[in-house]
C-alpha positions, -999 to 999 in steps of 0.1 A, spaced: 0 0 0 13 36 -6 20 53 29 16 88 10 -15 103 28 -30 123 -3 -52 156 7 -82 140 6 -117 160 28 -133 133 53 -163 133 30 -146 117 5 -130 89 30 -170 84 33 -177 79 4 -150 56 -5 -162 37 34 -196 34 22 -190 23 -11 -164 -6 2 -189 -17 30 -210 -48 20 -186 -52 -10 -174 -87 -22 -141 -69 -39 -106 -60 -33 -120 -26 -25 -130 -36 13 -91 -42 18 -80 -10 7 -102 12 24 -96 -7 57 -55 -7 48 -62 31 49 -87 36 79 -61 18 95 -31 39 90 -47 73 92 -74 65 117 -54 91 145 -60 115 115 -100 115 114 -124 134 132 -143 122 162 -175 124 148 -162 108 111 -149 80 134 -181 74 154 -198 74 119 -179 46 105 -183 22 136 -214 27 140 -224 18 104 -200 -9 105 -217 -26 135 -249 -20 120 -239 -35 86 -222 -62 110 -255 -69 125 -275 -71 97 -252 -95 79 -247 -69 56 -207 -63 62 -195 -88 30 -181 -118 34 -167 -133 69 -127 -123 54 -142 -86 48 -158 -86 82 -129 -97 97 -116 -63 84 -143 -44 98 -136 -58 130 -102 -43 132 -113 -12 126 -136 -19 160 -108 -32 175 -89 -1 168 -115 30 178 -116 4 214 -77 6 213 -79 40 207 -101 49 237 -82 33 266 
């Protein structure tokens, strides 16, 4: 993955989240690669936003396949991380 953060607006990280979640493509890995590495970068709120609709996509077995959830997860396991 590049590790060059482009200027990119947190609406467009959105866009690019909500279009990768549910997904049965290569997509789901390379918006999580990035959540992952900039997540100290995003907003509160744009944060919240995301694991919230990833628990709610979780829960309604609507979060891909069980590899792409596993991905999800980590992001979970991060904003937890993140907290303590």
């Amino acid at each position: 993955m590049n590790n060059k953060m482009y200027e990119v607006n947190e609406d467009m990280i959105m866009y690019a989240f909500r279009y990768a979640l549910g997904r049965n493509t290569y997509a789901v890995s390379t918006v999580t690669d990035y959540l992952i590495q900039f997540w100290h970068r995003f907003e509160p709120h744009t944060r919240e936003q995301i694991i919230k609709e990833i628990e709610e996509a979780i829960e309604k077995n609507q979060a891909g396949m069980k590899c792409d959830i596993v991905r999800w997860k980590s992001l979970l396991l991060l904003e937890e991380a993140t907290k303590e």
